[in-house]
C-alpha positions as CSV (number, residue, x, y, z in Angstrom):
1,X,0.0,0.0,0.0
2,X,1.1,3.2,-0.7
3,X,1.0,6.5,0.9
4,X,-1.5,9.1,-0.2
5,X,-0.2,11.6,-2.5
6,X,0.5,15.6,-0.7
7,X,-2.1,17.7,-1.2
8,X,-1.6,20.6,-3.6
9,X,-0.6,24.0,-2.1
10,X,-2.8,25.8,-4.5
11,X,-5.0,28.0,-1.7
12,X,-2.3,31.1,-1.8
13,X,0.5,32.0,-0.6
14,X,0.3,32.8,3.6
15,X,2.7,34.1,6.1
16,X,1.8,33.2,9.5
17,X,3.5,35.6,12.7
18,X,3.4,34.9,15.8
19,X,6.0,34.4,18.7
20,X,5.3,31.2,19.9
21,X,7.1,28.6,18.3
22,X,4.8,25.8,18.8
23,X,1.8,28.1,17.5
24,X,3.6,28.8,14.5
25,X,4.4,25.3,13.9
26,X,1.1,23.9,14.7
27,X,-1.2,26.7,12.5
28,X,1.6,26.5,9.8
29,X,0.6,22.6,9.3
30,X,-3.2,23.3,9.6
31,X,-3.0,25.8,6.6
32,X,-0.7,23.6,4.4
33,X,-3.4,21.3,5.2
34,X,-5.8,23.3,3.7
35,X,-3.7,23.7,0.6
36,X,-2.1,26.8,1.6
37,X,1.4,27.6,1.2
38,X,2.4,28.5,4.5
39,X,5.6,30.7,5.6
40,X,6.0,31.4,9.5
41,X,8.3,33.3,11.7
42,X,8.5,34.2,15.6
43,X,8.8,37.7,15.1
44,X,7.7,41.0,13.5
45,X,11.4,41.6,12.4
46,X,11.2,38.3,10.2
47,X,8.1,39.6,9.0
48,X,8.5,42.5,7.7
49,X,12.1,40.7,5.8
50,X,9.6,38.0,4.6
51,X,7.0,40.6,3.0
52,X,10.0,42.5,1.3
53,X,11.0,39.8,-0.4
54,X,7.8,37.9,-1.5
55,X,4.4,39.0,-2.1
56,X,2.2,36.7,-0.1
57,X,-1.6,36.6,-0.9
58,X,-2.3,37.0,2.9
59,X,-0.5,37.8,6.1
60,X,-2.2,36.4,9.9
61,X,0.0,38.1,12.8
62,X,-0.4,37.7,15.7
63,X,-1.1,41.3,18.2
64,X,0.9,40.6,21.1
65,X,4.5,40.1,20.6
66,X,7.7,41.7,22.2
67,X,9.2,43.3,20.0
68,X,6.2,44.8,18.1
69,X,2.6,44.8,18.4
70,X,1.1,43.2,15.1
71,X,-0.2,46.6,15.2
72,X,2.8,48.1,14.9
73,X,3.5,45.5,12.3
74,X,0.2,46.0,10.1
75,X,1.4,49.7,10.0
76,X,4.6,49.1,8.3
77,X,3.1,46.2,6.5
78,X,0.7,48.7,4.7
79,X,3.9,51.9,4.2
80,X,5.4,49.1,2.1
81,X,2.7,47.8,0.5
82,X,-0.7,49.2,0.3
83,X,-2.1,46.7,-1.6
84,X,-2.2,44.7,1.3
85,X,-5.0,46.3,3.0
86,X,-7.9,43.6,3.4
87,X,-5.3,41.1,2.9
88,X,-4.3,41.0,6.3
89,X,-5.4,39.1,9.6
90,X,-4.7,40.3,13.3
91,X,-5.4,37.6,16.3
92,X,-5.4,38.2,19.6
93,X,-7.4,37.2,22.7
94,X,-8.4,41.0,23.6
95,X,-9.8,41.8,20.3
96,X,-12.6,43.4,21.2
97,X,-10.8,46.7,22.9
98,X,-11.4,50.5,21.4
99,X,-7.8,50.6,20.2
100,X,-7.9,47.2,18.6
101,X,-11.0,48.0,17.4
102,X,-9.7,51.2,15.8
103,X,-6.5,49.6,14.4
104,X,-8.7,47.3,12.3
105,X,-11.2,50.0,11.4
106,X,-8.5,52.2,10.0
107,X,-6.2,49.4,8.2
108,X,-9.2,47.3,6.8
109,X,-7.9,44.4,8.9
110,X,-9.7,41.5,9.8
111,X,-9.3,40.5,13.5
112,X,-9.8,37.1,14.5
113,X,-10.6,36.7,18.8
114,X,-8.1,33.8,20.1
115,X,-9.5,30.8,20.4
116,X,-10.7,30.7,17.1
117,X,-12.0,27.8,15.1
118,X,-9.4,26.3,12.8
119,X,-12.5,26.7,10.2
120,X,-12.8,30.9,10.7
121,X,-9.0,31.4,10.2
122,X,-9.4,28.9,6.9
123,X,-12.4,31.3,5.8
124,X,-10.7,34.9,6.7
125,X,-7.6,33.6,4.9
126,X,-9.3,32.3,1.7
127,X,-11.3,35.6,1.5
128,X,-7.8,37.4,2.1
129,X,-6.6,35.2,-1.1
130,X,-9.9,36.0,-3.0
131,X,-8.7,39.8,-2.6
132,X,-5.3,39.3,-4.0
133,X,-7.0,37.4,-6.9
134,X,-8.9,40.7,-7.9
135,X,-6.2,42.6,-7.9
136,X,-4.3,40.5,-10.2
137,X,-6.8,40.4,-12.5
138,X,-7.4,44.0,-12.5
C-alpha cells in the first residue's frame, strides 16, 4: 500500500507571525493542510524581511508580541505595501478593545478573537486570497 499523494498548495501563498514557536508550527501545518502555502516566523522583524521579499496573498500576525505589536506591524506592512490592505489578519485574545478595534477600522484588517476555530482562520484567509485574486486580474 502506498502513501496518499501531498495535497496541492494551490489555496495562496500565507505568512503566519506569531512568537510562539509551537503556535507557529502547529497553525503553519493546519494551513498547508488546507492547501495553503504556509511561511511562519516568531517575530515581527522576520516579517517584515519576509513581506519585502515575497508577495504573499495574505498575512495572519499575531497582536501581542515583544518586540512589536502586530499593530505596529500591520502599519509598516501597509507603508510598504498598500495593496495589502484587506489582505491582512490580526489575532489576539483581547480583540474586542477600542484601540484594537480602531486599528482594524483604520487598516481594513480582519481580526480574528483567540481561540478561534481552525474553520474561521481557513475562511478569513481564503477571503484574504480572493482579494489578492482581484487585484491580479485588475
Amino acid at each position: 500500500m502506498t502513501a496518499p499523494e501531498p495535497q496541492a498548495k494551490t489555496g495562496g501563498t500565507v505568512l503566519f507571525v506569531d512568537d510562539d514557536v509551537m503556535v507557529c508550527r502547529s497553525m503553519g501545518r493546519c494551513l498547508e493542510r488546507a492547501g495553503f502555502q504556509v511561511t511562519t516566523v516568531t517575530s515581527a522583524e522576520e516579517a517584515l524581511a519576509k513581506a519585502r521579499g515575497h508577495r504573499f496573498e495574505a498575512i495572519i500576525t499575531d497582536h501581542n508580541m515583544p518586540t512589536m505589536t502586530g499593530g505596529e506591524l500591520i502599519d509598516k506592512l501597509l507603508a510598504h505595501d498598500p495593496t495589502l490592505r484587506g489582505r491582512i489578519i490580526l489575532t489576539s485574545g483581547d480583540l474586542h478593545t477600542e484601540a484594537n478595534e480602531s486599528l482594524l477600522k483604520r487598516t481594513g484588517t480582519r481580526g480574528l478573537q483567540k481561540p478561534f476555530q481552525l474553520a474561521e482562520l481557513s475562511l478569513a484567509v481564503r477571503a484574504a486570497v480572493a482579494k489578492a485574486a482581484t487585484l491580479t486580474a485588475a
